[in-house]
C-alpha positions in Angstrom: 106.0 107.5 15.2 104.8 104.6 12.7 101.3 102.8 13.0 103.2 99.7 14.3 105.1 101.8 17.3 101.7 103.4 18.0 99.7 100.4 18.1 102.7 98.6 20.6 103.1 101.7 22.7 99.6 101.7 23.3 99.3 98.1 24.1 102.3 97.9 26.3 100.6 101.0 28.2 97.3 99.6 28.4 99.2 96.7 30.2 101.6 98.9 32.2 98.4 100.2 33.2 96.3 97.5 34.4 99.5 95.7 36.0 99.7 99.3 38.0 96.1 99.3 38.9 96.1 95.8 40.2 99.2 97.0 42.3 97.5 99.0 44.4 97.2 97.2 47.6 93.7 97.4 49.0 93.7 95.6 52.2 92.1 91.8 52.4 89.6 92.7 48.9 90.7 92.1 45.5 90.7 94.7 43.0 87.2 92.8 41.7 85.5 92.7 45.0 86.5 96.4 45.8 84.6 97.0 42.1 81.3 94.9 43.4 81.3 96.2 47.1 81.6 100.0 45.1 78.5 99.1 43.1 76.3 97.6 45.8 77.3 101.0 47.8 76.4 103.1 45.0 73.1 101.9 44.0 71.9 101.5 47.5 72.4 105.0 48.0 71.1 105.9 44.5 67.9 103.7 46.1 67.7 104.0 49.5 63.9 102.3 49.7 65.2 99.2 48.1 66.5 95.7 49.7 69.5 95.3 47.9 70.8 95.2 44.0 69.7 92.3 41.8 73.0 89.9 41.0 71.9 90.6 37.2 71.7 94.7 37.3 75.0 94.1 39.7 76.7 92.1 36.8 75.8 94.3 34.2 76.9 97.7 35.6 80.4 96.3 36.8 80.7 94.6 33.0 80.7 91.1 34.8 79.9 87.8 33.2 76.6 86.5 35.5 79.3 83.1 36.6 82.2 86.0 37.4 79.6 87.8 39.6 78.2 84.7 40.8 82.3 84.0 41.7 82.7 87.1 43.3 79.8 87.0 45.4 80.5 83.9 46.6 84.0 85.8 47.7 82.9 88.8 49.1 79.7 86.3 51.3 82.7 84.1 52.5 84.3 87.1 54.0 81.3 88.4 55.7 81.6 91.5 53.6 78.1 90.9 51.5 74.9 88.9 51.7 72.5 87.7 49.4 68.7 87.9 50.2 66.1 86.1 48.2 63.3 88.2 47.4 60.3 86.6 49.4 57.8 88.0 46.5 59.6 86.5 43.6 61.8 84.3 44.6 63.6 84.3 41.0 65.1 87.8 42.2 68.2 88.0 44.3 69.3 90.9 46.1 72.9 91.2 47.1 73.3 93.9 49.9 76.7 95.1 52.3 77.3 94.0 55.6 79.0 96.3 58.4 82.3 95.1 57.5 81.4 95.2 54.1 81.1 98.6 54.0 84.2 99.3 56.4 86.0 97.1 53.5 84.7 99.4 51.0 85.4 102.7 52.7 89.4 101.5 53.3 89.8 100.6 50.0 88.1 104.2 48.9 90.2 105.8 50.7 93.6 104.2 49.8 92.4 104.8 46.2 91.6 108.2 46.6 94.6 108.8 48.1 96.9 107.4 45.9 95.0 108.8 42.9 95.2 112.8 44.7 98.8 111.9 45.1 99.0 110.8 41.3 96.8 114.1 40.3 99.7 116.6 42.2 102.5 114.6 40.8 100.8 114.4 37.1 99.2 118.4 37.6 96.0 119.5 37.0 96.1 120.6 33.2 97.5 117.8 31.8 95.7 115.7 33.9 92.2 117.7 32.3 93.7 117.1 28.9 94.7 113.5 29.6 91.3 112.3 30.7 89.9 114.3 27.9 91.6 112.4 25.5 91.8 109.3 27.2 88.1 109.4 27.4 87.7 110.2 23.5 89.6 106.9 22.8 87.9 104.6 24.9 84.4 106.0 23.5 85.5 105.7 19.9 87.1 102.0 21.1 83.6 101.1 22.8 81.8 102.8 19.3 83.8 100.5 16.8 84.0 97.1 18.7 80.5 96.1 16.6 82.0 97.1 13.4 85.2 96.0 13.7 83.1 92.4 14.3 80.5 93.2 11.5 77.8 93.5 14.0 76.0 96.8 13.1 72.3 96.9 12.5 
């Protein structure tokens, strides 16, 4: 295979890919809220003391721009599925936290996703699916590595 066949097989599998991903159907949450509800669930059990997770920390662990999280929250609040709580001490901070149905959201959509991903695994089989991940995993840290220095941004 040539660089150029590479570089378009990879490409048109990266989009395969996401077009895939996006197809899963994950009841009345986008693929985006499903992401935010996920972290909100993860770092209040990571925290259990706390009142929620700050709309900045919750933008930067789910790669979000701070207006895309700000969109998304707005989303996920219209729904009933998340609520944001002003921090009466500082009232610069903003928590976001899950409601009820929030978290029922969340746990349908796990479920339909780990579902359809054990369905994948037995379809794909265990060793390649190891070896897969293993290399998949070796691209996207040498991808995330060279982004500066392909854009001249080292230090």
């Amino acid at each position: 295979m040539t660089t150029d066949e590479m570089r378009s097989a990879l490409l048109r599998t990266t989009f395969r890919y996401g077009k895939v991903n996006m197809g899963i159907r994950l009841g009345n949450i986008t693929h985006v809220e499903f992401i935010t509800l996920q972290m909100v669930h993860r770092y209040m059990k990571n925290h259990p003391d706390e009142h929620g997770i700050g709309v900045s920390e919750l933008a930067r662990c789910s790669y979000m721009s701070p207006p895309a999280m700000s969109r998304t929250l707005k989303s996920v609040e219209e729904k009933g599925l998340a609520v944001r709580m002003v921090d009466k001490k500082n009232r610069r901070k903003t928590y976001v936290c899950l409601t009820d149905e929030g978290e029922d959201a969340r746990l349908q959509a796990w479920k339909t996703c780990t579902d359809y991903i054990d369905w994948v695994l037995k379809e794909m089989g265990e060793e390649k699916m190891e070896t897969f991940l293993e290399l998949w995993g070796e691209l996207v840290d040498l991808m995330e590595k060279n982004i500066p220095v392909f854009y001249g941004e080292t230090s």
